[in-house]
Backbone as CSV, one residue per row, in Angstrom:
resi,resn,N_x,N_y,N_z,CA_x,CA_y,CA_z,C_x,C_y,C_z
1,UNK,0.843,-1.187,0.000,0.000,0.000,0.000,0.875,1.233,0.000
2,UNK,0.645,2.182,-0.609,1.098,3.218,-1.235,0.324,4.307,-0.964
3,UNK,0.168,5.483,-0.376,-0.506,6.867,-0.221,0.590,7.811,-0.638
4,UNK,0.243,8.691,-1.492,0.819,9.475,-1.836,0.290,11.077,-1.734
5,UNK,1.481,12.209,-0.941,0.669,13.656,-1.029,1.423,14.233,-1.747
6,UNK,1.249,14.843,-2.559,1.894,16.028,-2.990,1.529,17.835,-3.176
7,UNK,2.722,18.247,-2.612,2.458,19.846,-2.266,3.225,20.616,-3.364
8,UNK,2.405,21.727,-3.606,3.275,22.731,-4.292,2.055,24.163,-4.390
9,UNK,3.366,24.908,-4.924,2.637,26.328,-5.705,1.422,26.153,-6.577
10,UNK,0.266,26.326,-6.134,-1.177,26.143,-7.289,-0.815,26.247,-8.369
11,UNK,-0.076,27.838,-8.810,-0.080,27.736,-10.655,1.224,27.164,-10.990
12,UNK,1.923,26.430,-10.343,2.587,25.565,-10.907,2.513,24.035,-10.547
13,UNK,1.883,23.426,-9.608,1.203,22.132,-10.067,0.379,21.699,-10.725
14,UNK,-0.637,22.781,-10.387,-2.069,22.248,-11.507,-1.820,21.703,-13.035
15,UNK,-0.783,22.686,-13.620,-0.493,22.534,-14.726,0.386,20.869,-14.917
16,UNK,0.721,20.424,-14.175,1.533,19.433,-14.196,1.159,18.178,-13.557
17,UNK,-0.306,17.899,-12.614,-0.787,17.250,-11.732,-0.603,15.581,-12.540
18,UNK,-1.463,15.447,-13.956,-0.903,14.038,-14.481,-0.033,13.988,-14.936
19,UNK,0.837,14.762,-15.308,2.643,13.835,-15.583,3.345,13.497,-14.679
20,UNK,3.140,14.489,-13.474,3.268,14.426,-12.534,3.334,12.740,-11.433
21,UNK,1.828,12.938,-11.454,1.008,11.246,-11.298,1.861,10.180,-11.939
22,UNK,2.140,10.609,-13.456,2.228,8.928,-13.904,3.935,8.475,-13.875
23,UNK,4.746,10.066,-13.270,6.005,9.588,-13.312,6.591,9.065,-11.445
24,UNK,5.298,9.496,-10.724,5.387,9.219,-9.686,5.154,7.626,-9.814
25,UNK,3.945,7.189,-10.049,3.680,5.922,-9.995,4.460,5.026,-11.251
26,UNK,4.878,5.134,-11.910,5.938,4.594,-12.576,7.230,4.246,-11.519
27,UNK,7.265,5.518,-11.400,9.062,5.243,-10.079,8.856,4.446,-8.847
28,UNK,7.543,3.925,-8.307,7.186,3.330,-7.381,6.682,2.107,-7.845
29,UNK,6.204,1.959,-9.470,5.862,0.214,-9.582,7.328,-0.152,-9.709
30,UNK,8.630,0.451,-10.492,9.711,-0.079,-10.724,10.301,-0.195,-9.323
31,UNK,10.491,0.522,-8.331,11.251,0.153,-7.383,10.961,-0.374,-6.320
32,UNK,9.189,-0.827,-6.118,8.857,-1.544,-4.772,8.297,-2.220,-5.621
33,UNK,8.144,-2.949,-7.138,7.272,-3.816,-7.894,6.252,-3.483,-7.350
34,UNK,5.165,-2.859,-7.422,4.263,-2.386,-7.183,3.300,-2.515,-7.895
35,UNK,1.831,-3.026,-7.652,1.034,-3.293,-8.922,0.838,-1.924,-10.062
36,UNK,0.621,-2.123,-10.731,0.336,-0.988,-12.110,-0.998,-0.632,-11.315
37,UNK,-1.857,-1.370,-11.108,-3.451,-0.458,-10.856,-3.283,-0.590,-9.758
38,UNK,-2.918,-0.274,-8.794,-3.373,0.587,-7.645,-2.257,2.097,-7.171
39,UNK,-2.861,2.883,-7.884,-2.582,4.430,-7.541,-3.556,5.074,-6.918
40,UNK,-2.956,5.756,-5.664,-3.611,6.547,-4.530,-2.477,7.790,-4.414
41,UNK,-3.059,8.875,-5.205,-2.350,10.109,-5.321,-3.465,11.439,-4.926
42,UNK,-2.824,11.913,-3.818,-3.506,13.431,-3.488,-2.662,14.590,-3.809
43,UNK,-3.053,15.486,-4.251,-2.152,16.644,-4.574,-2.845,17.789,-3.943
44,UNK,-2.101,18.604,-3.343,-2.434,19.521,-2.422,-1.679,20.674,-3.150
45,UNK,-2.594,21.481,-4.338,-2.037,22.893,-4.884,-2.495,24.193,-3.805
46,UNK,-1.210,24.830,-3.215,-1.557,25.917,-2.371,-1.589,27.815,-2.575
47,UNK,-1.833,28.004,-1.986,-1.811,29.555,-2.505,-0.564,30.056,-1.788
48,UNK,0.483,31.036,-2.143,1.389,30.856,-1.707,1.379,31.468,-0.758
49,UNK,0.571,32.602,-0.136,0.472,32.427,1.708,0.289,31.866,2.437
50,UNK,0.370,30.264,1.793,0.058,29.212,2.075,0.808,28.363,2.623
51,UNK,1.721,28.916,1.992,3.090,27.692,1.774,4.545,28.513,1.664
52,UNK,4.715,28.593,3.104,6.392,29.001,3.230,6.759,27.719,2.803
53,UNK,8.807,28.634,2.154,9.559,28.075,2.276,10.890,28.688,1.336
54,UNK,12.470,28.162,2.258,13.848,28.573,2.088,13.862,29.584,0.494
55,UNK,14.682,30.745,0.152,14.455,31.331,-0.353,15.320,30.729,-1.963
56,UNK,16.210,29.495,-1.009,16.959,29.054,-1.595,16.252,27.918,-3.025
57,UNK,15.069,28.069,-2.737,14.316,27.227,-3.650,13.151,28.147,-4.643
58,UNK,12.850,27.049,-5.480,11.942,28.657,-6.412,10.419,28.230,-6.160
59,UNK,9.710,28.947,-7.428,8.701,28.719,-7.211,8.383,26.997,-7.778
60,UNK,9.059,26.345,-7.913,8.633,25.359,-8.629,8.634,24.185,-7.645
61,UNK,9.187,24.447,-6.083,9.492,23.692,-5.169,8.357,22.564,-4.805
62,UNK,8.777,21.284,-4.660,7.464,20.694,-4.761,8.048,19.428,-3.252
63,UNK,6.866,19.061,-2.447,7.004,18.208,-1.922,6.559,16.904,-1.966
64,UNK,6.910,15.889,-1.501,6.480,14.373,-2.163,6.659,13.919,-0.672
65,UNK,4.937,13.179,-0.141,5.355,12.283,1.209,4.711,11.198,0.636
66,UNK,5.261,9.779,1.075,4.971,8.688,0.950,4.993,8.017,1.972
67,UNK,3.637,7.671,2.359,3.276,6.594,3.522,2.855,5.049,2.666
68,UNK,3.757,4.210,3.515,4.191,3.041,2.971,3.833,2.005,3.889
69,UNK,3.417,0.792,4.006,3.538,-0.308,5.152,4.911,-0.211,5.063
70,UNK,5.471,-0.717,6.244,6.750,-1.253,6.511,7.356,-2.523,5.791
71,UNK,8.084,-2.483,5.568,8.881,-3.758,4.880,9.767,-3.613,3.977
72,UNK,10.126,-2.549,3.471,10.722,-1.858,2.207,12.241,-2.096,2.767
73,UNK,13.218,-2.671,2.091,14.787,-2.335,2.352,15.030,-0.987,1.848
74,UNK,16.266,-0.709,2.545,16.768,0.542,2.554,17.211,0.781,0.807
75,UNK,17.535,-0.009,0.778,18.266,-0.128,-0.779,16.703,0.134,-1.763
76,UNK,15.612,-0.233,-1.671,14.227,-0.212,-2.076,14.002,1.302,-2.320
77,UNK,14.035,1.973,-1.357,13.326,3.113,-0.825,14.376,4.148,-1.634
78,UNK,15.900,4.109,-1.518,17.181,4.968,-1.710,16.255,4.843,-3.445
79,UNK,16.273,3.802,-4.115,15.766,3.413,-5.212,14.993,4.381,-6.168
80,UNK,13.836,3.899,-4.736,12.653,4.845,-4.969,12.882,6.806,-5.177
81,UNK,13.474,7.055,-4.082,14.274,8.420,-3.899,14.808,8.793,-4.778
82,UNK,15.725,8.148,-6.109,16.696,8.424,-6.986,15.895,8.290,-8.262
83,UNK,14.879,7.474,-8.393,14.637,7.309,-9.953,13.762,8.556,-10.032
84,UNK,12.218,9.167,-8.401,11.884,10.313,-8.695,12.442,11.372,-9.058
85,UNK,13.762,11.663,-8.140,14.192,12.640,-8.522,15.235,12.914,-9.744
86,UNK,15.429,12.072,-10.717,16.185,12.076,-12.414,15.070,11.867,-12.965
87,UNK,13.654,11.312,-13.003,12.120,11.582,-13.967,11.730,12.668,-13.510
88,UNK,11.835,13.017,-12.555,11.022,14.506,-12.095,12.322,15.676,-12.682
89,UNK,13.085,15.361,-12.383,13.862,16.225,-13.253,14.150,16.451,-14.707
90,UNK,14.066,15.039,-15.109,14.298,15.279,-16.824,13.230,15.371,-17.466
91,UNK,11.882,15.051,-17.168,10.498,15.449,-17.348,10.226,16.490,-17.379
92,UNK,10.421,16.937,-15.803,9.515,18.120,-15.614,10.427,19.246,-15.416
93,UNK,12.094,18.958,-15.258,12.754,20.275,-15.371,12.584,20.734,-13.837
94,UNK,12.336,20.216,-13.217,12.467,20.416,-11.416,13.610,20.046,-11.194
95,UNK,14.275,21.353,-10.703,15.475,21.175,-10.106,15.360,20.101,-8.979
96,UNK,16.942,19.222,-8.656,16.636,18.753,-7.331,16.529,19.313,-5.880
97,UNK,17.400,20.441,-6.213,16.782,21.388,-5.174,15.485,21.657,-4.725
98,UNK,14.732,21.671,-5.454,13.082,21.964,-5.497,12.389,20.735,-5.509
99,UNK,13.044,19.773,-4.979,12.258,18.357,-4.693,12.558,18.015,-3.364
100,UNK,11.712,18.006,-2.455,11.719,16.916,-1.279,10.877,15.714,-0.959
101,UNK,11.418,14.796,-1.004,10.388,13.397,-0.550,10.762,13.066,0.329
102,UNK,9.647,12.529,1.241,9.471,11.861,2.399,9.108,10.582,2.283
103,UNK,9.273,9.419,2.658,9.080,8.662,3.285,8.436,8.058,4.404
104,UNK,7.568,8.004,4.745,6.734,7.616,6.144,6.460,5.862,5.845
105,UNK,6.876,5.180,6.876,6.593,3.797,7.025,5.742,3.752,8.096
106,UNK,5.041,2.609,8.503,3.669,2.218,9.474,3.992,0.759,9.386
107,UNK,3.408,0.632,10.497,2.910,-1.164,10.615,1.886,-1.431,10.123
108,UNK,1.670,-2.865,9.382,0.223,-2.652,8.729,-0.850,-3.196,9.767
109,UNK,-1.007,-3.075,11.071,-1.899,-3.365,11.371,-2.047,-1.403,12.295
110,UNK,-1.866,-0.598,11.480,-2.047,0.673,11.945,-2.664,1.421,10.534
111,UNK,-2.824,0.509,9.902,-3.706,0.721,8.389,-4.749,0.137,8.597
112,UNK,-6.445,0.648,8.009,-7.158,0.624,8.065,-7.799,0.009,6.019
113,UNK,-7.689,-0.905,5.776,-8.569,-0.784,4.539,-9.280,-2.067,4.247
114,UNK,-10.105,-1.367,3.279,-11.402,-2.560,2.846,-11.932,-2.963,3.858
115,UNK,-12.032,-2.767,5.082,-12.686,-2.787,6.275,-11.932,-3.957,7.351
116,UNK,-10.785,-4.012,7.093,-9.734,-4.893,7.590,-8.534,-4.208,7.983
117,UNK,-8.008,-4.208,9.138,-6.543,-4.246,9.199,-5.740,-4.394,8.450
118,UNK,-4.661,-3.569,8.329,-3.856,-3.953,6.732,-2.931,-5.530,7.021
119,UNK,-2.724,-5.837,8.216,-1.675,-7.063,8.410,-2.731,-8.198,8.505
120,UNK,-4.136,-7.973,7.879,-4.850,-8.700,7.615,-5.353,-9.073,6.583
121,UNK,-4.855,-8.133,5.690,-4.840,-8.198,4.011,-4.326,-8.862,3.438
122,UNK,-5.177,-9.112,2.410,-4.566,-10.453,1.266,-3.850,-9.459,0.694
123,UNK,-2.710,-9.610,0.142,-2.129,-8.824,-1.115,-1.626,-9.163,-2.332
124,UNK,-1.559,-8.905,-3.316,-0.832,-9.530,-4.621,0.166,-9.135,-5.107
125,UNK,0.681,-8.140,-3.996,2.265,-8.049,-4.142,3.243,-7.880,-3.151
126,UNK,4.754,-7.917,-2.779,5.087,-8.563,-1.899,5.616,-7.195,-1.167
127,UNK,5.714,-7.221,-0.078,6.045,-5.404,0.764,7.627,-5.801,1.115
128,UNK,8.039,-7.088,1.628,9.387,-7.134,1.875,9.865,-7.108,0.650
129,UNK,10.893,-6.600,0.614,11.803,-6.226,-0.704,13.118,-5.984,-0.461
């Protein structure tokens, strides 16, 4: 299971929200094998009194959190971290400066879905990696 948020400047995400999407979930089926159909992407476009931040970054600064069940090797995740940020860059021309991703892991029985505990879920793909 995969949740994804993403933050940025309104008039510069909106414009970009599905390439955005499909280079995110691309970089996450390749590096946690991840099924192709299940994408869970929120994007949070803000107004920019909205959204401090370092002066050292522009307007194009975008944030990426990913809440994950637990099980991912380090080597998985570094993976994950590196292929977004060279597609988000050669795509979309986002500096890496102007990229931060997060990472958030959970236990899956602190997940809630399909009306089950997640460490109670059948799954069809594998979380240790």
């Amino acid at each position: 299971m995969a949740q994804i948020k993403i933050y940025g400047l309104k008039e510069k995400l909106n414009p970009i929200k599905q390439e955005l999407s499909n280079i995110i979930h691309s970089c996450v089926v390749e590096a946690f094998e991840y099924p192709v159909e299940k994408r869970f992407h929120r994007f949070f476009p803000l107004e920019r009194e909205d959204f401090y931040f370092s002066e050292e970054r522009s307007d194009a600064y975008t944030v990426i959190e990913i809440s994950i069940f637990e099980g991912r090797s380090i080597s998985a995740k570094k993976n994950l971290i590196n292929l977004l940020n060279q597609q988000i860059n050669e795509v979309l021309e986002i500096r890496t400066i102007d990229l931060e991703i997060t990472i958030f892991e959970t236990p899956k029985h602190n997940w809630g879905i399909r009306g089950v505990p997640g460490d109670e879920l059948v799954l069809n793909y594998k979380v240790e990696l």
